[in-house]
C-alpha positions in Angstrom: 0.0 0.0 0.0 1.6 3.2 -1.1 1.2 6.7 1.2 -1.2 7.5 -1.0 -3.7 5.3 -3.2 -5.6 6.8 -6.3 -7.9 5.1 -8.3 -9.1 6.6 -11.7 -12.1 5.3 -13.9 -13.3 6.7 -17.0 -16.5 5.8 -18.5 -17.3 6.3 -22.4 -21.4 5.8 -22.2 -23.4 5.0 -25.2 -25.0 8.2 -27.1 -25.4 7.2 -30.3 -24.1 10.0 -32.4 -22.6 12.2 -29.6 -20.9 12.0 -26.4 -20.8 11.8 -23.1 -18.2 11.0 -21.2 -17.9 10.6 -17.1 -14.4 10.3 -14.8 -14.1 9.8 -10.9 -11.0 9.8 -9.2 -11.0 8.2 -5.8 -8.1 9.3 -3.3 -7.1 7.0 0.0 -4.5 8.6 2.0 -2.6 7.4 5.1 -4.8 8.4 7.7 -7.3 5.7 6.9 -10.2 7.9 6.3 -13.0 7.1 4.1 -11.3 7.8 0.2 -12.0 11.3 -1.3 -14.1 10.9 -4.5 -14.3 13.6 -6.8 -16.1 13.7 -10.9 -15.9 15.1 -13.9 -18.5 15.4 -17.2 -17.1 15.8 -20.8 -20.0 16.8 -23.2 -23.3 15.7 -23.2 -25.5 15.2 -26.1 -26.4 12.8 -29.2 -28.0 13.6 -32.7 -29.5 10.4 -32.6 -32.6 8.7 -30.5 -32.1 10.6 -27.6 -33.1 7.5 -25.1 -29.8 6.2 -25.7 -28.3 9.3 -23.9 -31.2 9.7 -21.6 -31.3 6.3 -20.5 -27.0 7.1 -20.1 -27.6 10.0 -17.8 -30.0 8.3 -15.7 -27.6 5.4 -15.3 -24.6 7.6 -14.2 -27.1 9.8 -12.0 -28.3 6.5 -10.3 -24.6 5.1 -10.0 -23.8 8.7 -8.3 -26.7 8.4 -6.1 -26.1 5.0 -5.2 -22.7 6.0 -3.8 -23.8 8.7 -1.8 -22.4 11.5 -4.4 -24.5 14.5 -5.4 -21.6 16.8 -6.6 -20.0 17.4 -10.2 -16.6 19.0 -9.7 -15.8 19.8 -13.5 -18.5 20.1 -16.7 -16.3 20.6 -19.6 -17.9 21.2 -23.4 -15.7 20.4 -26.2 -17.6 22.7 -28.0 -21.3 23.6 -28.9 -22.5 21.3 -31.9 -25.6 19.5 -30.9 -24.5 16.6 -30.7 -22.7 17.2 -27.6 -24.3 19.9 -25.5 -27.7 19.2 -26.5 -28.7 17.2 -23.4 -27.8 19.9 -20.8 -31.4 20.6 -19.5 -31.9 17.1 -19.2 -28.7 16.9 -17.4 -30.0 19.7 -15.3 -32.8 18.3 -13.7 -30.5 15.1 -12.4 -30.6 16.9 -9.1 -27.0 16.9 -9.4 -24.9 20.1 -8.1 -21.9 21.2 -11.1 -19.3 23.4 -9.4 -17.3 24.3 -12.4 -18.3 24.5 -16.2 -15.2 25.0 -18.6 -16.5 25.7 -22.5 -14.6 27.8 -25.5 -15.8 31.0 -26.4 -17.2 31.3 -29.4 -16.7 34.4 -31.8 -20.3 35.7 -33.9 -19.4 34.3 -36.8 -19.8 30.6 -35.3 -22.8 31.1 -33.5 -23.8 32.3 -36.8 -23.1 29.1 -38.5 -23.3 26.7 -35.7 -27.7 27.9 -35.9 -27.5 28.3 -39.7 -25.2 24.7 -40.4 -27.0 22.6 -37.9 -30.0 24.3 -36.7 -32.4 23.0 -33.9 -35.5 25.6 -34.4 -37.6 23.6 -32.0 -34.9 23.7 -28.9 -34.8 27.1 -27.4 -32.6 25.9 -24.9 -30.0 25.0 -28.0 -30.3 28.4 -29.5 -30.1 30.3 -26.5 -26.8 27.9 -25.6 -25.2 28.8 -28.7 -26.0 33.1 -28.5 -25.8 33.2 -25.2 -23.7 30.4 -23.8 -22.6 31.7 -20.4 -25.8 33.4 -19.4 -27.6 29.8 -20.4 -24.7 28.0 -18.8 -25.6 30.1 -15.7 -29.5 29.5 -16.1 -28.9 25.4 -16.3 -26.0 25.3 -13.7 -26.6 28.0 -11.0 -24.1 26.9 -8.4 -21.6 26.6 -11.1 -18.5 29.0 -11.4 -18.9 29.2 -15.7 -16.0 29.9 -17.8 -15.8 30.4 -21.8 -12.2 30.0 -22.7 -10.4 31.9 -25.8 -7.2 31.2 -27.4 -5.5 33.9 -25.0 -7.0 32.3 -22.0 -5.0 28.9 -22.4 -1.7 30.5 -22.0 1.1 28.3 -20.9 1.6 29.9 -17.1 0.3 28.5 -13.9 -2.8 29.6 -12.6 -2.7 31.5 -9.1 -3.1 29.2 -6.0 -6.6 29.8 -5.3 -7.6 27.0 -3.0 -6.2 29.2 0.2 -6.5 26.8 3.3 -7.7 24.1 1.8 -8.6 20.7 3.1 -5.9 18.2 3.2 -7.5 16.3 -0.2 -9.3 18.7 -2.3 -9.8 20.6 -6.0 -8.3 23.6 -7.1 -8.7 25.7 -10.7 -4.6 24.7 -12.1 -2.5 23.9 -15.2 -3.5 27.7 -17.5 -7.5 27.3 -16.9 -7.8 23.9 -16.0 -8.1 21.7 -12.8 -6.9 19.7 -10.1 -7.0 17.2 -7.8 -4.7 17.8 -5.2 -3.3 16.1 -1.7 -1.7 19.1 1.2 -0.5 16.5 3.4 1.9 16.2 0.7 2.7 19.6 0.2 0.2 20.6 -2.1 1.2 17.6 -4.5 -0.9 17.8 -7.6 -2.4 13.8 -8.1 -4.2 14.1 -11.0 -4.9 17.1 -13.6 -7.2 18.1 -16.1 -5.5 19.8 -18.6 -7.1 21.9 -21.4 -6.1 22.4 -25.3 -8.3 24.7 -27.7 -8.3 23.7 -30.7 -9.8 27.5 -32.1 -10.9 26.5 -35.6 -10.5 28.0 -39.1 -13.9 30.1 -38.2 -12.5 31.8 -34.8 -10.5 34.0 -37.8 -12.0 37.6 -37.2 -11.3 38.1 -41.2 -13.7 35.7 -42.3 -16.8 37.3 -41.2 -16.4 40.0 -43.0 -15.3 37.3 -45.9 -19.0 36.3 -45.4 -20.9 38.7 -44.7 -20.0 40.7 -47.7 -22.1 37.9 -50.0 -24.7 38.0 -48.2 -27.6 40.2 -49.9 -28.5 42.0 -47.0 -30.6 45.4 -47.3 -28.5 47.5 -45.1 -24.8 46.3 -46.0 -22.6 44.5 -43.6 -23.4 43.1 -40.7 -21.0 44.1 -37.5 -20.1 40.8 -35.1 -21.3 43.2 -32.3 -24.9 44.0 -33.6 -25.8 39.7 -33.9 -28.6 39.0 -31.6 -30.5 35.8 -31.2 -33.1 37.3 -33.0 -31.6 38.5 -35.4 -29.3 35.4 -35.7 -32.9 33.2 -36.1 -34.1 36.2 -38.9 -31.1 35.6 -40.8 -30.9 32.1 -41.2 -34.9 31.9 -41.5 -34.2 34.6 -44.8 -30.8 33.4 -46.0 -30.3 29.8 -44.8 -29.4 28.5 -48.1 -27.0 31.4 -49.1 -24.8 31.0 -45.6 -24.9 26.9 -46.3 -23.8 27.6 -49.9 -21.1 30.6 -48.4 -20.0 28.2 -45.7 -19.1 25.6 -48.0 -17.6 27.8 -50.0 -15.0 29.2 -47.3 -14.7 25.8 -45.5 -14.9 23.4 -48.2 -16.4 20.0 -47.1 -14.1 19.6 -44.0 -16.7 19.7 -41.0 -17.4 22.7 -39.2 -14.3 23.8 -38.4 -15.0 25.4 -34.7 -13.5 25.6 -31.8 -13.0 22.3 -29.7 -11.7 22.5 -26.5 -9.4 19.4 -26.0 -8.9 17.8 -22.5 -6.0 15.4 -20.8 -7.1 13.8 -17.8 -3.5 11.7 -15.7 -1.0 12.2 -13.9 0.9 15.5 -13.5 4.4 15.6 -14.6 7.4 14.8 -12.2 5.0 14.2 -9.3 6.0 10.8 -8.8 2.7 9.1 -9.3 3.8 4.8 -9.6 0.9 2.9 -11.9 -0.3 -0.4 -10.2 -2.5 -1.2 -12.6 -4.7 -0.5 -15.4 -8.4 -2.8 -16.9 -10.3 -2.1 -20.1 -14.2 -3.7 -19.7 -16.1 -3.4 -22.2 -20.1 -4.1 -21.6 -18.4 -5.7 -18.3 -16.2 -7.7 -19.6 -12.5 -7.8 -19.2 -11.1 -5.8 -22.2 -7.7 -5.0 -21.2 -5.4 -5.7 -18.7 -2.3 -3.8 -17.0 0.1 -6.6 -19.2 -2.4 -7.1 -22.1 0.7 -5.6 -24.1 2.5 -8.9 -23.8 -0.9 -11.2 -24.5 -2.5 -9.2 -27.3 -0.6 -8.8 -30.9 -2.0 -5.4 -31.7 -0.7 -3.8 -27.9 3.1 -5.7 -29.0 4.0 -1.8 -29.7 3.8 -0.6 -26.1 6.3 -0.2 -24.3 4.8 0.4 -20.8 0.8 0.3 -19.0 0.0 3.6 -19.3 -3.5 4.5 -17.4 -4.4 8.6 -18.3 -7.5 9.6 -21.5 -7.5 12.4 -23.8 -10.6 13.6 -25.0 -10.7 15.7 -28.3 -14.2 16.7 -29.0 -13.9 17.7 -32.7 -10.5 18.9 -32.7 -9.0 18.5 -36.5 -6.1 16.5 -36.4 -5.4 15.2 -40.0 -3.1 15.2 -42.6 -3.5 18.9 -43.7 -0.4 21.6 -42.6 -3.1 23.5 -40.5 -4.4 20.3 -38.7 -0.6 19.4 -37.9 0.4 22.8 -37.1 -2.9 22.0 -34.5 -1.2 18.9 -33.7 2.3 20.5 -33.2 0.5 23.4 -30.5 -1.3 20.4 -28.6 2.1 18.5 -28.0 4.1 21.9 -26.6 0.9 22.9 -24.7 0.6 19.4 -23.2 3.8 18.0 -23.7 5.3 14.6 -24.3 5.4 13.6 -20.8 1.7 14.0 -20.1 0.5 12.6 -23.9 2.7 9.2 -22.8 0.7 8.6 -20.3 -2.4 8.2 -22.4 -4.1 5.0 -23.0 -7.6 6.2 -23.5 -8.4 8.0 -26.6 -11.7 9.8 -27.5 -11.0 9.7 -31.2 -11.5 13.2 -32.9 -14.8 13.9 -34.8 -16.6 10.7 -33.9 -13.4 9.3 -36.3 -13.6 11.6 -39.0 -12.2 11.2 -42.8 -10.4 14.7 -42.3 -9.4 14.5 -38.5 -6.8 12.0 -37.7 -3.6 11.1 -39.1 -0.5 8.7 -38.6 1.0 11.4 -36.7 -1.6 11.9 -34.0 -1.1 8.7 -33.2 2.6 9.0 -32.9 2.5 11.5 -30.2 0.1 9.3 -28.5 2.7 6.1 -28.1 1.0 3.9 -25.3 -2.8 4.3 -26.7 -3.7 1.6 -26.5 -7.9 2.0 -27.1 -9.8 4.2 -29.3 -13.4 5.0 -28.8 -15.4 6.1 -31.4 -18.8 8.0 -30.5 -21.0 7.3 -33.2 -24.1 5.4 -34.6 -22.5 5.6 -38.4 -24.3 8.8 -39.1 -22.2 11.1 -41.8 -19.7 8.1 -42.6 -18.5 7.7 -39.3 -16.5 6.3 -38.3 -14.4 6.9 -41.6 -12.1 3.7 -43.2 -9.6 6.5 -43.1 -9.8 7.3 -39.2 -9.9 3.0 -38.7 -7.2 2.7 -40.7 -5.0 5.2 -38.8 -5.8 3.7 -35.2 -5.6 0.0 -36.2 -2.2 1.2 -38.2 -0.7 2.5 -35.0 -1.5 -0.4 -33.2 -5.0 0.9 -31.5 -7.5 -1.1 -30.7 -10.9 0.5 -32.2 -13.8 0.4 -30.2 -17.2 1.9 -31.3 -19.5 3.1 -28.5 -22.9 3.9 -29.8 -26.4 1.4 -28.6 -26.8 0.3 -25.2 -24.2 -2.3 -24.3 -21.3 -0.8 -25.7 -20.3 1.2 -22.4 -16.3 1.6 -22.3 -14.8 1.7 -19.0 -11.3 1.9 -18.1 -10.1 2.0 -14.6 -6.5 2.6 -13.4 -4.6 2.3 -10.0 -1.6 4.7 -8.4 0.3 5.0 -6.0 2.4 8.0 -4.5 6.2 7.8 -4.3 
């Protein structure tokens, strides 16, 4: 038994086309008391049958329940497509108290689009999300401290110590914007972080609303970013819904949306001397992986060591393209190469994607050993491409979409 014990288990539930992702870390220190448990949710929607997602959020609310938990610690939103915030509300009325909310800002122009590329007219709750995401964010989640995060915001300089006398296990905002678990009886040793990347997207570009706007055929010339309302959003997709599909196309091509996606490791900190014990894979309950599967399964023979953190990617581009590995080059040196090894759990990018992965992804990924892909095979996903690439590197491919195909992946540590 080391000083201190920590056990981490992540759960990819079924959502059909969307996610919704849920971590607890459990912390046991020397002085015997009962373990510290503390949670996390990463996105929460689905474009499919939404009593896939429903029937997800009721199991994790009852499994919280049944362990005496009412308390979030961290909501984070990879970003606002439906298909993963559009279950919020009914996340909202699960009783169950968020303390922090972490989302990316988003500029007018991809509110704009997000309405007029994918719009939900029916949910007011969506549109409002989208115009006005931290006073709806606020609305849902009252208790919650809400924070919409811009390239700027992510810088790569500790956040101020803001946990003041703080219990001797506890949570703290750290890493630039992120979050913490923590243990004080060993001076303030970080145990486990969750670490943000943004991902900004071609359409955070201030230059390219004004690229659009001026086709629009609008009566009183170009519209300024700081005049869009949600009304007015609504009026001008309801009167020009075909020419911004036909502009956005035309700007983007046919490479996905192209938003923001805010990008999240969940391990180990670096260099604070966290041993893993163990790491298991079950898939629908049964065993999956094992802490040596590496030596027992032919497509783990490439990993060198168990490895027991996850990286989430929302709809972060990866891919082949200069821009997507100029994306890829910014996530390693904002991470860095100590905190990717320790990945084993990958949420694949884009619900896998044609234009999204790439060799190289992989490559600065060198101990993922599992790939989930969040997806009912809506829009060609999962691509052969983004299979290909995974399976390539050695990645086990795992498709998490109709009840039955829950993912979860528990790892143990102990503190040297």
């Amino acid at each position: 038994m080391q000083p201190t014990d920590i056990e981490f288990e992540a759960t990819q539930w079924p959502a059909g086309q969307g996610g919704f992702h849920t971590q607890a870390i459990r912390v046991r220190d020397a002085s015997g008391d009962s373990p510290k448990s503390f949670h996390i949710i990463y996105d929460c929607g689905s474009r499919s049958v939404r009593t896939t997602i429903q029937g997800s959020i009721d199991a994790y609310a009852d499994k919280l329940a049944a362990e005496g938990v009412d308390d979030v610690d961290l909501l984070v939103l990879s970003h606002f497509d439906a298909d993963h915030v559009n279950q919020l509300a009914y996340l909202a009325n699960k009783n169950l108290r968020i303390a922090r909310v972490l989302a990316p800002r988003l500029t007018p122009l991809e509110k704009l689009l997000l309405l007029a590329v994918q719009p939900d007219p029916d949910d007011d709750t969506y549109n409002a999300l989208v115009m006005e995401p931290l006073e709806t964010l606020r609305d849902l989640f009252p208790e919650a401290s809400t924070e919409l995060l811009g390239p700027d915001d992510i810088a790569n300089e500790e956040d101020e110590d803001t946990a003041g006398e703080a219990p001797r296990i506890g949570t703290q905002p750290h890493f630039p914007k992120g979050h913490a678990v923590y243990g004080r009886s060993q001076g303030k040793k970080i145990l486990w972080e969750f670490a943000p990347f943004l991902d900004k997207g071609a359409a955070a570009d201030p230059r390219v609303w004004q690229r659009i706007m001026s086709q629009l055929p609008l009566p009183n010339g170009v519209l300024k970013p700081e005049d869009l309302s949600v009304s007015c959003a609504l009026a001008l997709i309801k009167s020009h819904a075909k020419d911004l599909k036909d502009i956005f196309n035309s700007v983007f091509g046919n490479n996905g949306s192209n938003f923001a996606s805010l990008c999240l490791y969940s391990g180990p900190a670096p260099g604070e001397g966290l041993l893993l014990q163990g790491v298991e894979g079950r898939l629908d309950g049964r065993i999956y992986l094992h802490e040596y599967s590496y030596l027992l399964m032919p497509w783990c023979w490439r990993h060198a060591k168990p490895s027991g953190a996850w990286l989430g990617t929302g709809d972060a581009r990866f891919g082949c393209g200069q821009k997507d590995q100029n994306t890829l080059t910014d996530l390693v040196a904002h991470l860095t190469r100590d905190r990717l090894e320790e990945v084993v759990l990958v949420g694949v990018p884009h619900h896998g994607g044609s234009k999204d992965t790439s060799p190289r992804f992989w490559e600065v990924l060198p101990h993922a050993q599992v790939g989930t892909f969040h997806t009912s095979g809506q829009y060609t996903h999962p691509s052969h491409a983004a299979l290909y690439y995974a399976q390539s590197a050695g990645v086990h491919n795992i498709i998490v979409d109709k009840p039955g195909s829950k993912f979860v992946l528990t790892s143990s540590w102990g503190l040297v």
